[in-house]
PQR file of N, CA, C, O and H, with PARSE charges and radii, in Angstrom:
ATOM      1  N   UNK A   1    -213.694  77.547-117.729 -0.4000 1.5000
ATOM      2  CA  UNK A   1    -212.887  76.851-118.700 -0.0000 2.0000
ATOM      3  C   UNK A   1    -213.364  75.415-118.863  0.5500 1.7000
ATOM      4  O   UNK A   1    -213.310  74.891-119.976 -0.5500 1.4000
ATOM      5  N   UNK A   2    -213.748  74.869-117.992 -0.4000 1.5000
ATOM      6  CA  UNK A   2    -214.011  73.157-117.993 -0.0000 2.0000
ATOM      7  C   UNK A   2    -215.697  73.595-118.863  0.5500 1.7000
ATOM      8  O   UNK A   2    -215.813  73.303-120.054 -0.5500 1.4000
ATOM      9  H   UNK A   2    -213.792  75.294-117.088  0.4000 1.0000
ATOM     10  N   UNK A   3    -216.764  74.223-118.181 -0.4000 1.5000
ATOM     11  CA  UNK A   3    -217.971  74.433-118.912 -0.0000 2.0000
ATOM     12  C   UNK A   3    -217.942  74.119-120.240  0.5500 1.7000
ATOM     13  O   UNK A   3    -218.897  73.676-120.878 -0.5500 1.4000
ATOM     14  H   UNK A   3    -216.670  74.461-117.214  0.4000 1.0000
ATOM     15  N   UNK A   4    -216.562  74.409-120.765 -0.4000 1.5000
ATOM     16  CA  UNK A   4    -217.027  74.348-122.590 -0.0000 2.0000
ATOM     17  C   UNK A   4    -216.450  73.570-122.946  0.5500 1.7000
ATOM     18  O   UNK A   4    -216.064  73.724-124.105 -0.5500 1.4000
ATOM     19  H   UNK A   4    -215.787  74.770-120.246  0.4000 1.0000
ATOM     20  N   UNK A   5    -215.967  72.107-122.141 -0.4000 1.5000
ATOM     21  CA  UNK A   5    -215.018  71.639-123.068 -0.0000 2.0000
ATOM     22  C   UNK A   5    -216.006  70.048-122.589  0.5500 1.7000
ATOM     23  O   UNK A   5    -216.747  69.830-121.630 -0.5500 1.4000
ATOM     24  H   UNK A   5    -216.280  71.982-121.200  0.4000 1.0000
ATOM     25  N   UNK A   6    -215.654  69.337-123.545 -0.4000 1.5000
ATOM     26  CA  UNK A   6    -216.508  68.345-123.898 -0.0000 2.0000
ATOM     27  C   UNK A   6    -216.061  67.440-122.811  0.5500 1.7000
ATOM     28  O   UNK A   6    -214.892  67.471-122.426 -0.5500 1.4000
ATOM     29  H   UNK A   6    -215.052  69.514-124.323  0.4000 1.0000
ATOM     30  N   UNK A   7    -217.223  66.376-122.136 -0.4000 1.5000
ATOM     31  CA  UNK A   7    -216.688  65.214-121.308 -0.0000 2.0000
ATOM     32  C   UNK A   7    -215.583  64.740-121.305  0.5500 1.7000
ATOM     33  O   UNK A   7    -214.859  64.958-120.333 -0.5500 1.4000
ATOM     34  H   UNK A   7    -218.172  66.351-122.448  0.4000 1.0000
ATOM     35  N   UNK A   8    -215.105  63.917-122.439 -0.4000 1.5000
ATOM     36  CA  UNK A   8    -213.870  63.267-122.119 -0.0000 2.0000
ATOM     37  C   UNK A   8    -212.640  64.523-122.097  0.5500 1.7000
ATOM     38  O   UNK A   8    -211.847  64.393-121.165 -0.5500 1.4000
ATOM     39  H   UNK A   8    -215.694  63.740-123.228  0.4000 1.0000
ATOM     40  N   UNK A   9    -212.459  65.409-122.781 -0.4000 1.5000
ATOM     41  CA  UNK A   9    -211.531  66.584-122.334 -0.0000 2.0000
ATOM     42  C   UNK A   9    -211.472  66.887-121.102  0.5500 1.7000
ATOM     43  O   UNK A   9    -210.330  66.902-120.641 -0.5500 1.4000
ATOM     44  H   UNK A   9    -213.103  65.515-123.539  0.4000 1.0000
ATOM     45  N   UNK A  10    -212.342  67.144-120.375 -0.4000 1.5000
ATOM     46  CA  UNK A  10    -212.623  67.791-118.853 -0.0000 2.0000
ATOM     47  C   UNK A  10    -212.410  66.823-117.807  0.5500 1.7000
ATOM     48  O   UNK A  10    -212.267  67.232-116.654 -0.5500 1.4000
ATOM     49  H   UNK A  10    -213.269  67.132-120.750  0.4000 1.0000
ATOM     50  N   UNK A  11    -212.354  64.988-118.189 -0.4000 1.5000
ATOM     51  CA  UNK A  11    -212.129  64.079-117.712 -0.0000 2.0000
ATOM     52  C   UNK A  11    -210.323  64.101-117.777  0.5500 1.7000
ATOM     53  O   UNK A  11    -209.798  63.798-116.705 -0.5500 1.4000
ATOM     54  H   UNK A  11    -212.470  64.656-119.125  0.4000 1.0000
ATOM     55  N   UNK A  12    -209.570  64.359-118.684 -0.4000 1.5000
ATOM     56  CA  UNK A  12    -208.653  64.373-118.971 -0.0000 2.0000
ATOM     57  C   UNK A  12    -207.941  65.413-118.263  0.5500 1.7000
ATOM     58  O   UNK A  12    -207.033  65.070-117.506 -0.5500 1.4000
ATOM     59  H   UNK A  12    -209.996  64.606-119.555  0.4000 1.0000
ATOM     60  N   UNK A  13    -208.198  66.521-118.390 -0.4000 1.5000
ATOM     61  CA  UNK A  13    -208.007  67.679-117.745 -0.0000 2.0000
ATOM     62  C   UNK A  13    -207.830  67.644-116.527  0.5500 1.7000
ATOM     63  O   UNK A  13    -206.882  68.218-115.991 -0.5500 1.4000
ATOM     64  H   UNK A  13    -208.936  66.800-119.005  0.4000 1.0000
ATOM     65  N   UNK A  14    -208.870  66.844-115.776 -0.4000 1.5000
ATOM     66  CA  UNK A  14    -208.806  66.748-114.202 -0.0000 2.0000
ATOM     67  C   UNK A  14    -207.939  65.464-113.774  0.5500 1.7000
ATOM     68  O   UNK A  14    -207.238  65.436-112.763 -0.5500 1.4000
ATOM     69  H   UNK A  14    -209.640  66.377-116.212  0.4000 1.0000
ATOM     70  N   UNK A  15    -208.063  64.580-114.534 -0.4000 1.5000
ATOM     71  CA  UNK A  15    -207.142  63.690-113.875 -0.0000 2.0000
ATOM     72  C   UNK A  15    -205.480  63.959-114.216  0.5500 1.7000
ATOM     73  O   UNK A  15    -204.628  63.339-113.579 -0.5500 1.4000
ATOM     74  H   UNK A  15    -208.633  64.602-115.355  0.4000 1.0000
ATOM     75  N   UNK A  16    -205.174  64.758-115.083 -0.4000 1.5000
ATOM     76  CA  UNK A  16    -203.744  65.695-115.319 -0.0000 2.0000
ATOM     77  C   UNK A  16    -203.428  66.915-113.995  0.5500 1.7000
ATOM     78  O   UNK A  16    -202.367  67.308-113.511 -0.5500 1.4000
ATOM     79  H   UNK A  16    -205.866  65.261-115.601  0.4000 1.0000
ATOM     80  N   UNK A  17    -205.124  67.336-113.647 -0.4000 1.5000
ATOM     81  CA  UNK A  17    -204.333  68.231-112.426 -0.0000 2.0000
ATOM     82  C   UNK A  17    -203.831  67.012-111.248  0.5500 1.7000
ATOM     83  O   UNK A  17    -202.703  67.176-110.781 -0.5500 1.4000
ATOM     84  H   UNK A  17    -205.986  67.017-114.040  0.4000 1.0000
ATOM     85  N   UNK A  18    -204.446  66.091-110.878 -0.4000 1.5000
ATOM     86  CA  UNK A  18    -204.322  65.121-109.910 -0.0000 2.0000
ATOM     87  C   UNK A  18    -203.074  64.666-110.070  0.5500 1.7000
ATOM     88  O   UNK A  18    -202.255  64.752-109.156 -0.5500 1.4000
ATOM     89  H   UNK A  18    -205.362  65.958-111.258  0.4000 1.0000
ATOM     90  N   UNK A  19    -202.797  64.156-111.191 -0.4000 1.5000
ATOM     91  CA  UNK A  19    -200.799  63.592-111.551 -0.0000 2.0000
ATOM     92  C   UNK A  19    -200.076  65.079-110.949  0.5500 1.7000
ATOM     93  O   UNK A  19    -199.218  64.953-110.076 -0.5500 1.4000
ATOM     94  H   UNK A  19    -203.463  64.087-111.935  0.4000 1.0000
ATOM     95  N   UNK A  20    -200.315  65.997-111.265 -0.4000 1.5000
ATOM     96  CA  UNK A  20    -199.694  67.019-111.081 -0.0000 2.0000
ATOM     97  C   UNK A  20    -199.717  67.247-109.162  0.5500 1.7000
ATOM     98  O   UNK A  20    -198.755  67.537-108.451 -0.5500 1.4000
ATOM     99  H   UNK A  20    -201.013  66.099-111.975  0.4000 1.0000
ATOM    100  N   UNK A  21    -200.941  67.031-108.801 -0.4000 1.5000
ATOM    101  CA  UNK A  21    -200.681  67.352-106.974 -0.0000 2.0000
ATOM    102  C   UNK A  21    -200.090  66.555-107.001  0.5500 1.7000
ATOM    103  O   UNK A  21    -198.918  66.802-106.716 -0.5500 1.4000
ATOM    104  H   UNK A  21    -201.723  66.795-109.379  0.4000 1.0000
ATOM    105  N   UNK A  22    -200.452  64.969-107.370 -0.4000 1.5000
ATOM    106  CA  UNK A  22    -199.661  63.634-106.693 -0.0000 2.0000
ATOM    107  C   UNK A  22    -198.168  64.165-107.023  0.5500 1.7000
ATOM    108  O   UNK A  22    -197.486  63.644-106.140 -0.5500 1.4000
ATOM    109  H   UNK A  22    -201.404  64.769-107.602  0.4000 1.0000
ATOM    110  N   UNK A  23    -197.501  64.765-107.664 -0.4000 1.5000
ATOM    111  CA  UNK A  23    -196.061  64.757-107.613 -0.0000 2.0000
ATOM    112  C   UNK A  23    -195.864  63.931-109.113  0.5500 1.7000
ATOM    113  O   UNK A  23    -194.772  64.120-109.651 -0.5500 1.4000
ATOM    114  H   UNK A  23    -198.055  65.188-108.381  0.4000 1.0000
ATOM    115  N   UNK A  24    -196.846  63.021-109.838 -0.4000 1.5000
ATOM    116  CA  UNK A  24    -196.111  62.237-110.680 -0.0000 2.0000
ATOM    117  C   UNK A  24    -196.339  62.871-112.237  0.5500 1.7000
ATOM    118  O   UNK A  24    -196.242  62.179-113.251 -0.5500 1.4000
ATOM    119  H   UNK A  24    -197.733  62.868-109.402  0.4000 1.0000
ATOM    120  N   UNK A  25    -196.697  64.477-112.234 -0.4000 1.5000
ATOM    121  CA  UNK A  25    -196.067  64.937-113.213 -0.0000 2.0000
ATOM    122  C   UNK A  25    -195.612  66.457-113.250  0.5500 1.7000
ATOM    123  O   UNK A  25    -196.122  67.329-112.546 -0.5500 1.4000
ATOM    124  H   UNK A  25    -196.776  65.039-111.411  0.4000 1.0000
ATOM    125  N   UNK A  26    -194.923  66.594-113.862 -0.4000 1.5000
ATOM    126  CA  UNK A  26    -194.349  68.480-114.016 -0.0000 2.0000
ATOM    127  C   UNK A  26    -195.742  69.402-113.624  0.5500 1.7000
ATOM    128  O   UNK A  26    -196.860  69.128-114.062 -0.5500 1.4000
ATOM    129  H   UNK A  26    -194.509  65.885-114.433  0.4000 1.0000
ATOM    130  N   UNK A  27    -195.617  69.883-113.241 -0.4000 1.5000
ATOM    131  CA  UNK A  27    -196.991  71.505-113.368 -0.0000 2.0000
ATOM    132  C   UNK A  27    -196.706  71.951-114.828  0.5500 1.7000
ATOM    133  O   UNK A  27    -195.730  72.560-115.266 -0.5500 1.4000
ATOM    134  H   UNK A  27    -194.709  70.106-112.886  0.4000 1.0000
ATOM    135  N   UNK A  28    -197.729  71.523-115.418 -0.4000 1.5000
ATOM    136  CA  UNK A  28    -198.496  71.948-116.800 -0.0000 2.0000
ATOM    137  C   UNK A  28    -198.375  70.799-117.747  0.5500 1.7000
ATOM    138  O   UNK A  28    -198.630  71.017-118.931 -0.5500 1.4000
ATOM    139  H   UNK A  28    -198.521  71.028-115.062  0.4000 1.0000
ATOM    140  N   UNK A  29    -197.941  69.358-117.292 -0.4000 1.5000
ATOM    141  CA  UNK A  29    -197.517  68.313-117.911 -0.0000 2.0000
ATOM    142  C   UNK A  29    -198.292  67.130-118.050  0.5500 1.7000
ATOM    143  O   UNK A  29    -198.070  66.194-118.818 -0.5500 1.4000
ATOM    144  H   UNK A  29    -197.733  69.181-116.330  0.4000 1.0000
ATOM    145  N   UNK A  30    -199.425  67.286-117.057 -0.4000 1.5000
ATOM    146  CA  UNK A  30    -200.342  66.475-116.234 -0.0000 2.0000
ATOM    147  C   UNK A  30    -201.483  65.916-117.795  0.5500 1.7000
ATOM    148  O   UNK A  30    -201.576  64.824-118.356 -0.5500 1.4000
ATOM    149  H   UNK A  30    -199.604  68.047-116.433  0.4000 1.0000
ATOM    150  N   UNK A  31    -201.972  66.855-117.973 -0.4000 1.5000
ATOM    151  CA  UNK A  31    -202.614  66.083-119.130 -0.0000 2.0000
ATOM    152  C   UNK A  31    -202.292  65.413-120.299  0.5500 1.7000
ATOM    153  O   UNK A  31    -202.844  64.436-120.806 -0.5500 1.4000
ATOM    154  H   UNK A  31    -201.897  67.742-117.517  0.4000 1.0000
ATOM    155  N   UNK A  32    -201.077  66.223-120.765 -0.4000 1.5000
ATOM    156  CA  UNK A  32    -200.094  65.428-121.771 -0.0000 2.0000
ATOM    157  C   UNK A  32    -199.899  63.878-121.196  0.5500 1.7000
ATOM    158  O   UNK A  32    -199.765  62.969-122.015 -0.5500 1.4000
ATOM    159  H   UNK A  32    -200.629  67.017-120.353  0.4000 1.0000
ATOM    160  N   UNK A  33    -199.891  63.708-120.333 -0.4000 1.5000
ATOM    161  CA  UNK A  33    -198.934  62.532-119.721 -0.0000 2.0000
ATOM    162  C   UNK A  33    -200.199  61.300-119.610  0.5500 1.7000
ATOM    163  O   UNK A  33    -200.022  60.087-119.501 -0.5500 1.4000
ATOM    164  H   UNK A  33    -199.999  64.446-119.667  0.4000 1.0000
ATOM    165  N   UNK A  34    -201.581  62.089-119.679 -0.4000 1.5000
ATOM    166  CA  UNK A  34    -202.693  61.275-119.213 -0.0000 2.0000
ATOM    167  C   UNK A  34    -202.667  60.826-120.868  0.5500 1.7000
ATOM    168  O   UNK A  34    -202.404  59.658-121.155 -0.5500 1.4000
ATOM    169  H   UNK A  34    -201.724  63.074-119.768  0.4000 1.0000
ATOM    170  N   UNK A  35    -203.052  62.159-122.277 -0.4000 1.5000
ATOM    171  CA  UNK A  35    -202.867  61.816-123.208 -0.0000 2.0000
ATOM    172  C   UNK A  35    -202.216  60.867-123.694  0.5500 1.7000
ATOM    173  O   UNK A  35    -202.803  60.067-124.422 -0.5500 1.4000
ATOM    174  H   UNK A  35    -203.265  63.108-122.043  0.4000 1.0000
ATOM    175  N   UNK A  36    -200.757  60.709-123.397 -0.4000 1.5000
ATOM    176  CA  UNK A  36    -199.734  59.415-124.244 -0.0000 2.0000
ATOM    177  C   UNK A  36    -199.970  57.948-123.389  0.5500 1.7000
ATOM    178  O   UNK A  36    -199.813  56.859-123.939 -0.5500 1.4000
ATOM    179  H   UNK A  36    -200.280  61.359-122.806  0.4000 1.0000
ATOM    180  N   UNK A  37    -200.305  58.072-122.193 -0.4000 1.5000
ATOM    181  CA  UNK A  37    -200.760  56.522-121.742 -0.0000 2.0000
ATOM    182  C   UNK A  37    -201.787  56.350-122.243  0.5500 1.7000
ATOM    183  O   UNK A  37    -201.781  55.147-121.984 -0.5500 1.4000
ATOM    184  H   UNK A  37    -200.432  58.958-121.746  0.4000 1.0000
ATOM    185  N   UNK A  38    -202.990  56.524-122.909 -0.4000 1.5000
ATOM    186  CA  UNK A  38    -204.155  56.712-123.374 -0.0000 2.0000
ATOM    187  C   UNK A  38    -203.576  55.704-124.506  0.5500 1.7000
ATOM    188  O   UNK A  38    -203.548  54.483-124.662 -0.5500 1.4000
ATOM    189  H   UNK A  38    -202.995  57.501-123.119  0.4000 1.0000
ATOM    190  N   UNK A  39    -203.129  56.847-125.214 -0.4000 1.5000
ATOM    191  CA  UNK A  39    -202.358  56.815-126.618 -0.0000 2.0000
ATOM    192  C   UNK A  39    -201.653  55.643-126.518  0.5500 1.7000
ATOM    193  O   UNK A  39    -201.858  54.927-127.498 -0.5500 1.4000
ATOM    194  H   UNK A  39    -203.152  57.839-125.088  0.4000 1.0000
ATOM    195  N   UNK A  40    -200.817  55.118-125.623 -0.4000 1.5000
ATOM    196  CA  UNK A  40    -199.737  53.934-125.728 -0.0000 2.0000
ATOM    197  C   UNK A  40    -200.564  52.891-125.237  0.5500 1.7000
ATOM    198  O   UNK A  40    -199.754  51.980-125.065 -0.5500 1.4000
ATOM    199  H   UNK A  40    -200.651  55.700-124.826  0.4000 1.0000
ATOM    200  N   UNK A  41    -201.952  52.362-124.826 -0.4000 1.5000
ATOM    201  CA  UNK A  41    -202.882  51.626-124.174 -0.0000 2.0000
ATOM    202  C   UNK A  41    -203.194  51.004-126.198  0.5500 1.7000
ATOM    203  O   UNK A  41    -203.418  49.829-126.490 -0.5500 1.4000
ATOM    204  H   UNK A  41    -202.610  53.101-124.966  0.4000 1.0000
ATOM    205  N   UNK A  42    -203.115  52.079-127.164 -0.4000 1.5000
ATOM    206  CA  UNK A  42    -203.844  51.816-128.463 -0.0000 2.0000
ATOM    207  C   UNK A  42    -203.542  50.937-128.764  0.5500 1.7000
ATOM    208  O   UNK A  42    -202.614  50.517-128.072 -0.5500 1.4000
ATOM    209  H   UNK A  42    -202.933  53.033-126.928  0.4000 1.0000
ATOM    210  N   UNK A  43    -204.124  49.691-130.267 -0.4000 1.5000
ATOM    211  CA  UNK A  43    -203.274  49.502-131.060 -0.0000 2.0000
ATOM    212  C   UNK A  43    -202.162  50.045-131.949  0.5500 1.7000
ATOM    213  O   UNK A  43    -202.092  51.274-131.945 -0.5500 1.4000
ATOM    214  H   UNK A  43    -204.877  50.031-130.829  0.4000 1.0000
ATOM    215  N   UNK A  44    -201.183  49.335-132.790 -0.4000 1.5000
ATOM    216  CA  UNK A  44    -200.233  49.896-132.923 -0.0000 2.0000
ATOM    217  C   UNK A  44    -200.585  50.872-134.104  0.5500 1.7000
ATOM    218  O   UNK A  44    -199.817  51.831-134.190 -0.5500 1.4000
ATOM    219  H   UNK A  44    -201.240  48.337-132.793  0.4000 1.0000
ATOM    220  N   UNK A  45    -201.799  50.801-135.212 -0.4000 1.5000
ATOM    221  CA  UNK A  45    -201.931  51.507-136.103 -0.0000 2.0000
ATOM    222  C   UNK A  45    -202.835  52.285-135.633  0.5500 1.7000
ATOM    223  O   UNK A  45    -203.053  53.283-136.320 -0.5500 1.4000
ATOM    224  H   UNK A  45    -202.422  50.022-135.142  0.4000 1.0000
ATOM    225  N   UNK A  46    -203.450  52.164-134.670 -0.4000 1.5000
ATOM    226  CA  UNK A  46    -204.116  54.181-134.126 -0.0000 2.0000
ATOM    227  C   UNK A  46    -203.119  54.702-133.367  0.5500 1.7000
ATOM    228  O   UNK A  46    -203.413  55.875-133.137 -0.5500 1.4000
ATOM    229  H   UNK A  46    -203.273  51.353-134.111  0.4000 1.0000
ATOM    230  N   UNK A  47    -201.938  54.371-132.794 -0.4000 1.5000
ATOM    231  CA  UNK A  47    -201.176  54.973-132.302 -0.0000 2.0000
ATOM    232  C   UNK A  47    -200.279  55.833-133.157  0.5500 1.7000
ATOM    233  O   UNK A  47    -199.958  57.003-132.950 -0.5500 1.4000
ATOM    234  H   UNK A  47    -201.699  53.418-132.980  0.4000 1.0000
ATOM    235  N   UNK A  48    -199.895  54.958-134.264 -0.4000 1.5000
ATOM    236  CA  UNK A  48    -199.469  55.341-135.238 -0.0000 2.0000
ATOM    237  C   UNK A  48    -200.135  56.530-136.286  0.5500 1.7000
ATOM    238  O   UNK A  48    -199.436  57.326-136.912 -0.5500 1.4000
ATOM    239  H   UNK A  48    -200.156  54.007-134.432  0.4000 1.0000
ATOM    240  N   UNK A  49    -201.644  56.480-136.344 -0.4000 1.5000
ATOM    241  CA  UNK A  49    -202.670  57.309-136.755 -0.0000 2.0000
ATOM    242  C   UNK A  49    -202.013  58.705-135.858  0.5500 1.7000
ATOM    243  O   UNK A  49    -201.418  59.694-136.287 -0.5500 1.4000
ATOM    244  H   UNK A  49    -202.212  55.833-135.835  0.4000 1.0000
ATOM    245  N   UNK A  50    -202.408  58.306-134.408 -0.4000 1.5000
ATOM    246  CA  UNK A  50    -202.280  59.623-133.613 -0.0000 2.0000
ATOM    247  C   UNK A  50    -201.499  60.301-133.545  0.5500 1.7000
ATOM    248  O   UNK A  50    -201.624  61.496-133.280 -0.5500 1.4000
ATOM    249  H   UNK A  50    -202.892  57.503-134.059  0.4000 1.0000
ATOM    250  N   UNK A  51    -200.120  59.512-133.847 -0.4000 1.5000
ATOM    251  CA  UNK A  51    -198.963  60.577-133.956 -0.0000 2.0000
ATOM    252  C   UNK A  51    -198.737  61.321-134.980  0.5500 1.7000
ATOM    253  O   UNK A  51    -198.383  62.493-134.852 -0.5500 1.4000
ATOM    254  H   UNK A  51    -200.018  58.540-134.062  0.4000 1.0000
ATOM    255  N   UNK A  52    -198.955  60.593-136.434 -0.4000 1.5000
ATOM    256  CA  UNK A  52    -198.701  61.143-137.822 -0.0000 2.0000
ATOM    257  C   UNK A  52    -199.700  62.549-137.597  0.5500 1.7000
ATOM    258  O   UNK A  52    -199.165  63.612-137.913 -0.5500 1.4000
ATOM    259  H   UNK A  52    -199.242  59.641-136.537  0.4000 1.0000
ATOM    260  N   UNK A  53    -200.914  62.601-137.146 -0.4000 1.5000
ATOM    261  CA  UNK A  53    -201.699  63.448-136.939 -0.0000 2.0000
ATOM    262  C   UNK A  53    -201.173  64.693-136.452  0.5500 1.7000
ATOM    263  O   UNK A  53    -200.979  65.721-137.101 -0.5500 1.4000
ATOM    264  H   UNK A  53    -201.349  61.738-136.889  0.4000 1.0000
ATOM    265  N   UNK A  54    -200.976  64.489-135.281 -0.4000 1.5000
ATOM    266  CA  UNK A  54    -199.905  65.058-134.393 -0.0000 2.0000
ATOM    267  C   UNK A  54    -199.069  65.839-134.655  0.5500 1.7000
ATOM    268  O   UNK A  54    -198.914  66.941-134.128 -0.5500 1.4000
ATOM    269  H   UNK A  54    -201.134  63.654-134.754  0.4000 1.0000
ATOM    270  N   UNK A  55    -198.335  65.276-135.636 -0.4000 1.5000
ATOM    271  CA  UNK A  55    -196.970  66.079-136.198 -0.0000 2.0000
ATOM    272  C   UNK A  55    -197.571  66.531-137.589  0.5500 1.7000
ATOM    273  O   UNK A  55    -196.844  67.265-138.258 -0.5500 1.4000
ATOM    274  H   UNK A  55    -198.461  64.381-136.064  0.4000 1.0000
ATOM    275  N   UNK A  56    -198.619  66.241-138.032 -0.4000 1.5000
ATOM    276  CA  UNK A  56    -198.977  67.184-139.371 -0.0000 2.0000
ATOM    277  C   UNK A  56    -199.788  68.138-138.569  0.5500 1.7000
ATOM    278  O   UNK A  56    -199.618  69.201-139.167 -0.5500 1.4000
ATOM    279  H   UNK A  56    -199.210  65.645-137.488  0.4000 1.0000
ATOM    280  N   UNK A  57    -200.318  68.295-137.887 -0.4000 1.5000
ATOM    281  CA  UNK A  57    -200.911  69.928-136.679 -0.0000 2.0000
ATOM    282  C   UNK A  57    -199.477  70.625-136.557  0.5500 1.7000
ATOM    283  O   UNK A  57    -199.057  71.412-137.406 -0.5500 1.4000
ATOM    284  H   UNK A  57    -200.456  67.432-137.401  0.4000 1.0000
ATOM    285  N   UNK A  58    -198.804  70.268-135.461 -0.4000 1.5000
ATOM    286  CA  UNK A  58    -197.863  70.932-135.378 -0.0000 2.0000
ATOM    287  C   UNK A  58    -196.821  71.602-136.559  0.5500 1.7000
ATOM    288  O   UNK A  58    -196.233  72.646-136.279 -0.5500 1.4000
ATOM    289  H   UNK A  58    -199.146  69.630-134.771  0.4000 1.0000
ATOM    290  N   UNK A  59    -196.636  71.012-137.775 -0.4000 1.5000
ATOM    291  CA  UNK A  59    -196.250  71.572-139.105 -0.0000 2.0000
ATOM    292  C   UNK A  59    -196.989  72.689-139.744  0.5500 1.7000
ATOM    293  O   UNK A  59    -196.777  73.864-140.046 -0.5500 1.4000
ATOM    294  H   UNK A  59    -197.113  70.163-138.003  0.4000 1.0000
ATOM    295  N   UNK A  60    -197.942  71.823-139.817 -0.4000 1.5000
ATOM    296  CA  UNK A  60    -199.412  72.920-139.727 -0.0000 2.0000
ATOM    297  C   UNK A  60    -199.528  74.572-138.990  0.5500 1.7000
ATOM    298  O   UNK A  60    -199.995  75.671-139.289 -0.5500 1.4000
ATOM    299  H   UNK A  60    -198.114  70.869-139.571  0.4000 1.0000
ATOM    300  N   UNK A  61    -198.775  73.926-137.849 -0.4000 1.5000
ATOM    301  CA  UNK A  61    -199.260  75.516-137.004 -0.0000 2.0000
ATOM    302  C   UNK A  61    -197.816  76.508-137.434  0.5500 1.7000
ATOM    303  O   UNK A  61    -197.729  77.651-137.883 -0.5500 1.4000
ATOM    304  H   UNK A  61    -198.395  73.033-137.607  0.4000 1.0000
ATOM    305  N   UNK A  62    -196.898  75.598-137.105 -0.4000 1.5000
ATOM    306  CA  UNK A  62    -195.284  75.936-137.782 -0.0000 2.0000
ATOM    307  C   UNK A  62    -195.351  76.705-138.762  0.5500 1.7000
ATOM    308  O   UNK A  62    -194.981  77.877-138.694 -0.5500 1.4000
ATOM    309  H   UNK A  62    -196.969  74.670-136.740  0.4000 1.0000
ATOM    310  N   UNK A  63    -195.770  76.235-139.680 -0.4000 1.5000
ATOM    311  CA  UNK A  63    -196.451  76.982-141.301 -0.0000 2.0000
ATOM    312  C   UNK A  63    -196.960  78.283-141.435  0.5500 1.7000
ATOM    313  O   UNK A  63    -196.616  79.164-142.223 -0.5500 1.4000
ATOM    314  H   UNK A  63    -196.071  75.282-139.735  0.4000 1.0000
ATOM    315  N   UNK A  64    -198.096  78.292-140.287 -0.4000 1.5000
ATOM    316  CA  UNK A  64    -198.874  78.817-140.025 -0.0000 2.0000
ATOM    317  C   UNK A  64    -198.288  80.324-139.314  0.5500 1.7000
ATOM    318  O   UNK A  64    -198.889  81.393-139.426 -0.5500 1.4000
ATOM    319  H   UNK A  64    -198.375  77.576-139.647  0.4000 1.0000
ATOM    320  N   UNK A  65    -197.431  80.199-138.823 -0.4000 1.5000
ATOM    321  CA  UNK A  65    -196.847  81.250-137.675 -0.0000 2.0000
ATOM    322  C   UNK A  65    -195.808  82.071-138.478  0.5500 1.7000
ATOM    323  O   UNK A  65    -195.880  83.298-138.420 -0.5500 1.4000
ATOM    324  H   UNK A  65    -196.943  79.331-138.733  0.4000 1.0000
ATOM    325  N   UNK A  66    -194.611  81.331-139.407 -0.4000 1.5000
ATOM    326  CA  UNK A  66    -193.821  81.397-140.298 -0.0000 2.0000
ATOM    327  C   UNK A  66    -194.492  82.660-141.340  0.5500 1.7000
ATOM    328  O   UNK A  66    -193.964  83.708-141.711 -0.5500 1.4000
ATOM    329  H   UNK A  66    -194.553  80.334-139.453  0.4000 1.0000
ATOM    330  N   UNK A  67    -195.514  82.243-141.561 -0.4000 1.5000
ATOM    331  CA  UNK A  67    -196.327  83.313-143.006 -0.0000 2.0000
ATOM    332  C   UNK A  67    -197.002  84.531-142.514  0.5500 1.7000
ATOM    333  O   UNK A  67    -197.146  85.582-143.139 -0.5500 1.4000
ATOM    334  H   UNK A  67    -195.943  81.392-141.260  0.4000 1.0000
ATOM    335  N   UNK A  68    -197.514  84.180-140.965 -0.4000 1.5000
ATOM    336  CA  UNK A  68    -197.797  85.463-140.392 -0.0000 2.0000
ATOM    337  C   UNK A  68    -196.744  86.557-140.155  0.5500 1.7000
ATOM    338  O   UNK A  68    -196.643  87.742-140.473 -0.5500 1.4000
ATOM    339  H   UNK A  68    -197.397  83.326-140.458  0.4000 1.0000
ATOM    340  N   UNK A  69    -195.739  85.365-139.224 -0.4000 1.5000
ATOM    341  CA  UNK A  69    -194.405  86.297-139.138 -0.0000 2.0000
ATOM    342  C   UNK A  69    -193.002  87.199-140.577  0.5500 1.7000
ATOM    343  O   UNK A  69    -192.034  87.957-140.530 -0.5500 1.4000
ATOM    344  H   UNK A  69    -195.821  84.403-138.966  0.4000 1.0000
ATOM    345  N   UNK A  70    -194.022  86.230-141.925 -0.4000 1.5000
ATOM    346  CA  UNK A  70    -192.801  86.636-142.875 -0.0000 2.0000
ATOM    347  C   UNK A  70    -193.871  87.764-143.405  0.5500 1.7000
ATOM    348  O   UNK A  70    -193.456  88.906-143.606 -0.5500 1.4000
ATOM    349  H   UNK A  70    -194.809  85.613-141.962  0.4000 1.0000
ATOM    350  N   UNK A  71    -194.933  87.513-143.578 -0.4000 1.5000
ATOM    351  CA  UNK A  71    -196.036  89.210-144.037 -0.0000 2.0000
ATOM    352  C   UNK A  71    -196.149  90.265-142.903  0.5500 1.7000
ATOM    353  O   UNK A  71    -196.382  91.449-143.146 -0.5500 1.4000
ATOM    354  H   UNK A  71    -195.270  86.586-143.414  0.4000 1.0000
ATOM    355  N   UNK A  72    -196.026  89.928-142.044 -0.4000 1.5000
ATOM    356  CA  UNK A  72    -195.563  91.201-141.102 -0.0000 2.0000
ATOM    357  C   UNK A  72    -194.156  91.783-141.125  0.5500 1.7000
ATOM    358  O   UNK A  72    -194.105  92.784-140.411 -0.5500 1.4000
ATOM    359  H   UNK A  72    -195.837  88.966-141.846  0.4000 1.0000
ATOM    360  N   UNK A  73    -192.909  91.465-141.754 -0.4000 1.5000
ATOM    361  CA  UNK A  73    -192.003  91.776-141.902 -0.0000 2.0000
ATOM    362  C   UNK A  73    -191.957  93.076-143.212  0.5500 1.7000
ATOM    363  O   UNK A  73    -191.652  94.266-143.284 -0.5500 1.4000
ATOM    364  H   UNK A  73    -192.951  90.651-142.334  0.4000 1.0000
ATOM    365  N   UNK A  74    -192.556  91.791-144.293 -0.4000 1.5000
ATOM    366  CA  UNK A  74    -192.651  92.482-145.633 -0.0000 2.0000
ATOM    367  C   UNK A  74    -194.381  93.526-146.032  0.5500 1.7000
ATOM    368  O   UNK A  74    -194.516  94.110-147.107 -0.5500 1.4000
ATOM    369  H   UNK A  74    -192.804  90.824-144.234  0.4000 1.0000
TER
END
């Protein structure tokens, strides 16, 4: 799994399992948590970039799941 994923991902990745032994995040929470300090380190308009982003993926996938799930019905 780490083989295919690009430097800074796999950097991210591992220092999320480490929050996770240390105790200072949930088990499966560890990289998210590395993500938003990253993210909150930004200025205020790439932070702002990153989130709008963020929530147009997730709409995106929302969308996305919705049309699979309403043509499999019909």
């Amino acid at each position: 799994m780490l083989a295919d994923q690009k430097p800074a991902q796999r950097r991210k990745d591992l220092q999320g399992r480490v929050l996770e032994l240390a105790g200072s995040a949930k088990i499966g929470r560890g990289e998210k948590a590395v993500r938003n300090t990253e993210r909150d380190k930004a200025s205020r308009q790439v932070r702002d970039g990153l989130i709008r982003k963020q929530k147009q993926r997730e709409a995106a996938r929302v969308e996305e799941v919705f049309y699979c799930f309403a043509s499999a019905l019909f």
